[in-house]
C-alpha positions as a Markdown table, in Angstrom:
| # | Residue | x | y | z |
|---|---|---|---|---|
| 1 | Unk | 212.1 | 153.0 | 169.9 |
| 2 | Unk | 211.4 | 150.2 | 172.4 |
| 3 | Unk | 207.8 | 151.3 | 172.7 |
| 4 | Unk | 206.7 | 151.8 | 169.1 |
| 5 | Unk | 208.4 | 148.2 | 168.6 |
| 6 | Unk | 206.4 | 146.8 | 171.6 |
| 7 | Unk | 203.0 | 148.1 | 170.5 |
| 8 | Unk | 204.0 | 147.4 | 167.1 |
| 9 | Unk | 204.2 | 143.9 | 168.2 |
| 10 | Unk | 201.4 | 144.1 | 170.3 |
| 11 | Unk | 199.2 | 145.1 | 167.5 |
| 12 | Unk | 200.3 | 142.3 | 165.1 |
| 13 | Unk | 199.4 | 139.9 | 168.2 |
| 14 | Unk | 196.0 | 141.3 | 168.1 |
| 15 | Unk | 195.6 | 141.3 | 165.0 |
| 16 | Unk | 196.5 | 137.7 | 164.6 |
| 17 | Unk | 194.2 | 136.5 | 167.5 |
| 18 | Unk | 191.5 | 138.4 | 165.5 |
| 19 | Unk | 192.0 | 136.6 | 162.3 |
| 20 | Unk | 192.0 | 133.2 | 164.1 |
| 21 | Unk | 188.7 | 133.6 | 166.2 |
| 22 | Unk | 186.7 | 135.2 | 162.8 |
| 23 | Unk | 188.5 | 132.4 | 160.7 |
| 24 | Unk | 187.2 | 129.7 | 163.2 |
| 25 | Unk | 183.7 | 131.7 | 164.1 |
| 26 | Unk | 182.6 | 131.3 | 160.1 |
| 27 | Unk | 183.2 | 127.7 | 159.5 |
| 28 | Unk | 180.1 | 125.6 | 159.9 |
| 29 | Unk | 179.4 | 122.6 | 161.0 |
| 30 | Unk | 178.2 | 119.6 | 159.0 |
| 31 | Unk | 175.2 | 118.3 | 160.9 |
| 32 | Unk | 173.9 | 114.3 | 161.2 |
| 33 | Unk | 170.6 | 113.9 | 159.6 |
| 34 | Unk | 168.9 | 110.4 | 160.4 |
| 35 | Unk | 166.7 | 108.9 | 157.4 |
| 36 | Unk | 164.3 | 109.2 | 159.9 |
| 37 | Unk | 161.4 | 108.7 | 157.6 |
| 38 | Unk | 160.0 | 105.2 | 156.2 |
| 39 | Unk | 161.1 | 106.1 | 152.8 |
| 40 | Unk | 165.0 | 105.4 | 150.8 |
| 41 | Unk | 166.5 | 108.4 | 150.2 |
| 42 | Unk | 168.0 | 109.1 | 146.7 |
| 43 | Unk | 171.4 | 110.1 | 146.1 |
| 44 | Unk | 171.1 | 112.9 | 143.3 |
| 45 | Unk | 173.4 | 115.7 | 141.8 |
| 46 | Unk | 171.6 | 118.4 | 142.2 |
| 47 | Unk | 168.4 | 119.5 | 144.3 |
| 48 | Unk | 165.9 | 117.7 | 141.7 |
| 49 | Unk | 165.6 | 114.3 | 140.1 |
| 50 | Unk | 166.0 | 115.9 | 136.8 |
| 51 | Unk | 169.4 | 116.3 | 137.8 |
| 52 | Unk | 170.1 | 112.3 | 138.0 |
| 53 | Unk | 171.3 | 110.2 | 140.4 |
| 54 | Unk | 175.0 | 110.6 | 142.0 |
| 55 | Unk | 177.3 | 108.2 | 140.2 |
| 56 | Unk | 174.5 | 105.2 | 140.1 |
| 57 | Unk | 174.1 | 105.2 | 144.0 |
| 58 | Unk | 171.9 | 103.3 | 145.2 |
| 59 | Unk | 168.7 | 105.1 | 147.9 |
| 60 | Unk | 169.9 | 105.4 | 151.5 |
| 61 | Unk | 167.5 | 103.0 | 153.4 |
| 62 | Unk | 165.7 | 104.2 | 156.2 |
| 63 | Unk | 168.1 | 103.6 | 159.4 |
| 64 | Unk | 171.2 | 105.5 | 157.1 |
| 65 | Unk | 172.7 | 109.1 | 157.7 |
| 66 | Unk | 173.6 | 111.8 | 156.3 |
| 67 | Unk | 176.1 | 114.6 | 156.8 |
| 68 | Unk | 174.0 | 117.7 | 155.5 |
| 69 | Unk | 176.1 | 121.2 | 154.9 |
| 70 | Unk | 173.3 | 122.7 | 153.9 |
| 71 | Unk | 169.8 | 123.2 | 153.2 |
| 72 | Unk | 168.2 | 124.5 | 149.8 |
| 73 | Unk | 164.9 | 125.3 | 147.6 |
| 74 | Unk | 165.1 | 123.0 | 144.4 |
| 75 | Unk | 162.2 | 120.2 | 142.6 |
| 76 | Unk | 159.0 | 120.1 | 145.0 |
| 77 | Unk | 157.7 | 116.6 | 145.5 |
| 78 | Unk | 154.1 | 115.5 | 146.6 |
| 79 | Unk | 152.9 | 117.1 | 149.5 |
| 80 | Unk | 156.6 | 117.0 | 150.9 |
| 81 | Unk | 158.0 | 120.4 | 150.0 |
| 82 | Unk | 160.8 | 121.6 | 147.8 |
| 83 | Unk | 163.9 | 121.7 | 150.5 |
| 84 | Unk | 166.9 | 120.1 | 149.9 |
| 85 | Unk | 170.3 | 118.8 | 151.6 |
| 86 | Unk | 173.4 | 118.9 | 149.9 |
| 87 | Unk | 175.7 | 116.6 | 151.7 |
| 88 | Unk | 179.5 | 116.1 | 152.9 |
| 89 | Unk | 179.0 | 112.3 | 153.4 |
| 90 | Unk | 176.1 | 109.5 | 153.7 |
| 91 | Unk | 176.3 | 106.3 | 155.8 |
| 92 | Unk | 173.9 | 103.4 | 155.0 |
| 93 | Unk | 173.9 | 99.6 | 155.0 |
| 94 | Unk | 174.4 | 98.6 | 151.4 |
| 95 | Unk | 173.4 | 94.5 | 152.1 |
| 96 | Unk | 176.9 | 93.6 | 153.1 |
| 97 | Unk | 177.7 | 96.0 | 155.9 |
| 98 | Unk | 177.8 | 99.9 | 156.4 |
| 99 | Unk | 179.6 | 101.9 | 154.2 |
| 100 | Unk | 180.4 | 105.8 | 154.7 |
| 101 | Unk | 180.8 | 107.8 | 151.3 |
| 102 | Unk | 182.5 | 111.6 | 150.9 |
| 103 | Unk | 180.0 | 112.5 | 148.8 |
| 104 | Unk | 178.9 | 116.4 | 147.7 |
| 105 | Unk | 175.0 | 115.0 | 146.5 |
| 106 | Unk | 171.5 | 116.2 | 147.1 |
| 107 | Unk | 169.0 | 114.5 | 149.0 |
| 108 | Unk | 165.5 | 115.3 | 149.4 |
| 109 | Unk | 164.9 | 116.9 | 153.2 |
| 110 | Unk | 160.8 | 115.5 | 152.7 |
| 111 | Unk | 162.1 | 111.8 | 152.6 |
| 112 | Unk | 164.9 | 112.4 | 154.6 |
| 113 | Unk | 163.8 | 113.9 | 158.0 |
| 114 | Unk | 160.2 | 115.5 | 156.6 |
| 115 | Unk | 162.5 | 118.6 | 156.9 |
| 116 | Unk | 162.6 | 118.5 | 160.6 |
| 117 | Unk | 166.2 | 120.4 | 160.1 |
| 118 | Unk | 165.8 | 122.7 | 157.0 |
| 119 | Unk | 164.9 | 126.5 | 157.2 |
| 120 | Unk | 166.8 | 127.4 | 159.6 |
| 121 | Unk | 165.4 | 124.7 | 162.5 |
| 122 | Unk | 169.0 | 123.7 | 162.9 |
| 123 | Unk | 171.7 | 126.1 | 163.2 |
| 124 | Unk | 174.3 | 124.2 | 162.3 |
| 125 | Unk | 172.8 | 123.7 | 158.8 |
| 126 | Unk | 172.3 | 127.0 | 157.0 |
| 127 | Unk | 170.9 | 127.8 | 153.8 |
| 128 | Unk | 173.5 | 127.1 | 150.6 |
């Protein structure tokens, strides 16, 4: 009896230690993305500007961040591409000081970064 309930126990251990390394192995990261490029960066709904802008956000300025969780295909613009970041939050300077927003909106990767982190170039941003 003593050894059933020992392995018993034992198992559940495992079991548990399992659970808690795949539970923690699938998150993923959010990553920083620098508006690295000379252009504002608008704050939009969904990966096109059909979809609008966020809430009347202003553009993220060049100098801001953003928190990307992931990248995806959506509206091509100019010679920039079609990749997208949908974001966790954005930092910018909004004329009176920096402001950090939690904010689930799309930014265009081209303007952003000229999609130095999309398609898989970072790890810690995968594809949505």
């Amino acid at each position: 009896m003593f050894g059933h309930r020992t392995a018993t126990l034992a198992t559940a251990a495992a079991l548990s230690v399992g659970v808690l390394i795949t539970a923690a192995g699938s998150a993923s990261a959010n990553d920083i993305v620098p508006i690295s490029t000379s252009h504002w960066v608008g704050l939009y709904n969904g990966p096109s500007t059909a979809d609008g802008i966020a809430e009347g956000l202003p553009p993220i300025a060049p100098g801001g961040r953003i928190f990307a969780q992931c990248w995806t295909v959506g509206q091509s613009i100019g010679n920039y591409g079609d990749t997208w970041y949908r974001t966790s939050d954005v930092d910018y300077n909004d004329g009176h000081g920096w402001l950090s927003l939690d904010k689930n909106v799309y930014v265009f990767a081209g303007y952003a970064d000229s999609n130095a982190r999309t398609v898989n170039r970072d790890p810690n941003i995968p594809q949505c």
